[in-house]
Every structure is written in structure tokens, then in C-alpha cells.
C-alpha positions as CSV (number, residue, x, y, z in Angstrom):
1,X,0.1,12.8,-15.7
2,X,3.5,13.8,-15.1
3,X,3.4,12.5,-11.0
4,X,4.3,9.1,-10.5
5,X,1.1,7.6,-9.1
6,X,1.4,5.1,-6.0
7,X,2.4,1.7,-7.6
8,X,5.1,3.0,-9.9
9,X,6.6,5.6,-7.5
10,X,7.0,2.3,-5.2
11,X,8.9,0.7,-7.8
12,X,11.1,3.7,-8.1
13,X,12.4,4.0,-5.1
14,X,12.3,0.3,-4.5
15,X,14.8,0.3,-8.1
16,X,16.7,2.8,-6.2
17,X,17.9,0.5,-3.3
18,X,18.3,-2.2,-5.1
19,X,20.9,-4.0,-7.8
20,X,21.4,-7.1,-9.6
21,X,22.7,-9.1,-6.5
22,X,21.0,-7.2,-4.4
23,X,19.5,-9.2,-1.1
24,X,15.4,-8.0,-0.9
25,X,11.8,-8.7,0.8
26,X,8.4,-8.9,-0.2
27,X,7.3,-8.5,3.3
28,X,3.6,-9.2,2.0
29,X,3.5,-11.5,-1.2
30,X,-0.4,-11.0,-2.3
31,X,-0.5,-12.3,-5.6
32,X,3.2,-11.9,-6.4
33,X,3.3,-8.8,-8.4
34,X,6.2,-7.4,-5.8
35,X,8.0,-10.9,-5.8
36,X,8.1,-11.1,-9.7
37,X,9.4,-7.2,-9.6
38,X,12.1,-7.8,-7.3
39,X,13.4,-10.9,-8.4
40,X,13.7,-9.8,-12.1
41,X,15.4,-6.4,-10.3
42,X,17.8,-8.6,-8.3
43,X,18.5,-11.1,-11.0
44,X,19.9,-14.7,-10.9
45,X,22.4,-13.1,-8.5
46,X,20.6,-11.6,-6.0
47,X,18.1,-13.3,-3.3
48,X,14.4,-12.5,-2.7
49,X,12.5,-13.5,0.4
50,X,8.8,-13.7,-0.3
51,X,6.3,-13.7,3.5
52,X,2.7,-14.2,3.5
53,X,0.9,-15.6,6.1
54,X,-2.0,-16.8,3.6
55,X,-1.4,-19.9,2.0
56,X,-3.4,-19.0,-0.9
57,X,-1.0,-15.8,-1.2
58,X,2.0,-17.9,-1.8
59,X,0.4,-20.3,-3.6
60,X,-0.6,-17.2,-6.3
61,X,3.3,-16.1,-6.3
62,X,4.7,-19.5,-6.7
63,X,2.1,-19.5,-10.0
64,X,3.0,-16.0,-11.1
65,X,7.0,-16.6,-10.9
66,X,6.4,-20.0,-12.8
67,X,3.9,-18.3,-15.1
68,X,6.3,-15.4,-16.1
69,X,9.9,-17.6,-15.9
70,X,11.1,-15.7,-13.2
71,X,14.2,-16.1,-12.1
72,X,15.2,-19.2,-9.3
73,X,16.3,-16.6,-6.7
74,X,13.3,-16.8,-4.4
75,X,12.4,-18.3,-1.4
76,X,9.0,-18.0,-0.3
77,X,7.6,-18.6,3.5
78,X,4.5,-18.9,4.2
79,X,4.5,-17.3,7.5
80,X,4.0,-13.3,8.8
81,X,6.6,-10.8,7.9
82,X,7.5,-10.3,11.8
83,X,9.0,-13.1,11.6
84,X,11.5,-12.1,9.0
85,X,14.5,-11.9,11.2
86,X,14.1,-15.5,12.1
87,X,13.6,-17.0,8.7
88,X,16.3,-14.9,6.8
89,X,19.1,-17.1,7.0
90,X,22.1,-15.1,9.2
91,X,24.3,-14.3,6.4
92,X,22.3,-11.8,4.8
93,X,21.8,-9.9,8.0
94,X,22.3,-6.3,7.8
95,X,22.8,-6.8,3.8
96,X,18.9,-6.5,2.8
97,X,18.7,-4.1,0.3
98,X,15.0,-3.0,0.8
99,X,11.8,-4.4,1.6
100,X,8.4,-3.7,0.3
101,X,5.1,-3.9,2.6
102,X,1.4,-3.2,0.9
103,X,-0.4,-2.9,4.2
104,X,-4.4,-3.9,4.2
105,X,-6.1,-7.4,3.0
106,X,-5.2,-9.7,0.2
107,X,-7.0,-8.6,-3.6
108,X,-9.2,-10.9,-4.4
109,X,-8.9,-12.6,-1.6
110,X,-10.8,-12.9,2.2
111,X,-11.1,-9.5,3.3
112,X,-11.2,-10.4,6.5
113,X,-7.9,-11.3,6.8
114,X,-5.7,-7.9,6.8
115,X,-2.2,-7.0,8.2
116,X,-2.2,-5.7,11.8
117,X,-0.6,-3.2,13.0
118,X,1.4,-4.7,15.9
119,X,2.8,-7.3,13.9
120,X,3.7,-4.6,10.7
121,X,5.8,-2.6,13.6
122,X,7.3,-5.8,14.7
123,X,8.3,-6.6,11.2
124,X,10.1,-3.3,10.6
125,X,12.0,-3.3,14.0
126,X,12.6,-6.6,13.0
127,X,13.8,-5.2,9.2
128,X,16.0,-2.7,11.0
129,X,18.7,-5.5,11.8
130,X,18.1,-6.6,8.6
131,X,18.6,-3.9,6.1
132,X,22.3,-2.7,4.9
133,X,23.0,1.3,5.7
134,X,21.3,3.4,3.8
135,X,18.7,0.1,3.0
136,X,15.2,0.8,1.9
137,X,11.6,-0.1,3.5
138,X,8.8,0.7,1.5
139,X,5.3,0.8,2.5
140,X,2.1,1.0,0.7
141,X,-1.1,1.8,3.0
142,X,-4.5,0.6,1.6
143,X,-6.7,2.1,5.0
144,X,-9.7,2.0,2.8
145,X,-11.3,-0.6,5.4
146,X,-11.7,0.1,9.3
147,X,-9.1,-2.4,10.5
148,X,-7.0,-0.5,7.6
149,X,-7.4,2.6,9.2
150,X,-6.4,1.5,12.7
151,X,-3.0,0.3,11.3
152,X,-2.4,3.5,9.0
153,X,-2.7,5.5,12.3
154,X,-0.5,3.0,14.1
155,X,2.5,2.8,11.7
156,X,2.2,6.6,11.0
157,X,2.4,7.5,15.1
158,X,5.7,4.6,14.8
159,X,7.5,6.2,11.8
160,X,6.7,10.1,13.0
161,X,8.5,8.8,16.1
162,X,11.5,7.2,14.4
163,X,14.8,9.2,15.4
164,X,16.4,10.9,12.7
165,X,19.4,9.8,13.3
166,X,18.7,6.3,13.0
167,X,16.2,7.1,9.5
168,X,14.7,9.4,7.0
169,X,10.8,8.5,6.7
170,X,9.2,9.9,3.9
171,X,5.5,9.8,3.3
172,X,3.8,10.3,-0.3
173,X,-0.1,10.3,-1.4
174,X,-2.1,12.7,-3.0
175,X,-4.5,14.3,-1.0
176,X,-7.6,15.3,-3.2
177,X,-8.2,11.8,-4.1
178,X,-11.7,10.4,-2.9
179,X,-12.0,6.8,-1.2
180,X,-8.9,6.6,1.0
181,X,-6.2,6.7,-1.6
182,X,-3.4,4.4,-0.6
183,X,0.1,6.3,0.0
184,X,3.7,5.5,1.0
185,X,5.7,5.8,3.8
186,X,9.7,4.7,2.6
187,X,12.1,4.4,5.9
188,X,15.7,4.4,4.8
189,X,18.0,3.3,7.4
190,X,20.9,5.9,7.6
């Protein structure tokens, strides 16, 4: 397949915002798959903030970096992504690079806990502030789940209404996929 399917086309434009000694966020940790990415994109120079309100989500990154030698440029909280702006330290305000969000519940984990949509708005007006010009927020929908669905319709209705003179919002997915395929909606703040 010559289309770049969900995960990797994520990456892609995640690689495009982003340096070595870039500033970045995993906004939702999960098993650290994002967190390793980012930190070996960033390097030994460059800062990762890791959020997850589940302990057991930052206790699988924490083992994932250590498993894989990942570099000692990130700090994890174990708290919810809108309260990024808080726990950032000020200096790297309006320097963040990008930000990546995988929207639904934890894999492999209690499916009962999922992101809400309030709190995923919060986190990107929160993520405005924080990004650089022309700074990246990436975000992968799962909506294969009802409180899924809710959110998908909340953050879609929030970045349809974004002005376009504050951000270009993109939205990617194939459509003739079965099952609620996840997609992506990537804000870049002009």
C-alpha cells in the first residue's frame, strides 16, 4: 500500500514539527510507544513531557524507555493532559514543538477509563500557549466505543470551529474501512 496508514502518517507529520532539541508532548502516554518515538526524535537535546492520568500508563512508559535505552530527556507526570500548561515548566512556553494525543482508552488496559472530551479541548486550548508558531498537535481518534464516539463528535465540532487565522486543522482517515477506523486530526498553530 502506497498510503501511509494511521500510525505511520502520525509519525510523519509528528517528524515534521519536530528536531533534535526540539521541546514535545505525549499528551496521552498509553504504553509509551509515542514517548519512546519522540524522545529518540528529540534526542539527548531536546525535552519530552509524557501525561497520563493512569498510573499503570506511566508505569508501562517508564519500562518501555528503560527497556529500549531511551534517551534521559523525559519527564513523565502522571496527571491529565489539561493540565499541561501547569506542569510544563515556563520556559518552554510557546517553544513546544508538537504534541501528540491518541484519543479513546488505554490498550490493554481498563476500558473503562477513556479520554473525555471536555478535558481533550481543555488540553489543546491549554497546548495553544504552549506550542511555537507554526507548532504541531496531532490527534489520533479511536471512537470505536460509545464514550469514543461522544468525544470524536466533540473535538471535530472544536477544530471545524477553530479560526483560520489562528490554525490549519487537517483531518485524515480512510473512509471504507469497517469498525470505526481511527483517523487524525493535526492543528498547526499559524
Amino acid at each position: 500500500m502506497k498510503i501511509q496508514g494511521i500510525l505511520p502518517f502520525a509519525r510523519t507529520l509528528l517528524e515534521s514539527a519536530a528536531v533534535k532539541g526540539s521541546a514535545v508532548i505525549d499528551a496521552t502516554c498509553g504504553n509509551g510507544h509515542d514517548t519512546l518515538f519522540l524522545s529518540r526524535l528529540v534526542g539527548i537535546e531536546g525535552n519530552v513531557f509524557g501525561f497520563d492520568i493512569q498510573e499503570v500508563a506511566i508505569e508501562n512508559t517508564r519500562k518501555r524507555l528503560l527497556e529500549h535505552e531511551a534517551e534521559d530527556n523525559v519527564t513523565l507526570f502522571n496527571t491529565g493532559h489539561h493540565h499541561m500548561k501547569s506542569y510544563i515548566p515556563d520556559s518552554f512556553h510557546g517553544k513546544i514543538a508538537c504534541a501528540v494525543f491518541n484519543l479513546g482508552y488505554l490498550p490493554g488496559g481498563d476500558k473503562e477509563i477513556v479520554t473525555q472530551s471536555e478535558s481533550t479541548i481543555e488540553a489543546i486550548n491549554q497546548l495553544f500557549d504552549l506550542l511555537a508558531p507554526g507548532g504541531l498537535a496531532v490527534l489520533v481518534i479511536y471512537h470505536g466505543h460509545p464514550e469514543g464516539k461522544v468525544e470524536k463528535d466533540a473535538v471535530m465540532e472544536y477544530a471545524q470551529g477553530l479560526d483560520q487565522q489562528m490554525a490549519h486543522v487537517l483531518q485524515y482517515g480512510f473512509i471504507n474501512q469497517k469498525n470505526d477506523p481511527p483517523y487524525i486530526v493535526a492543528i498547526e498553530k499559524r
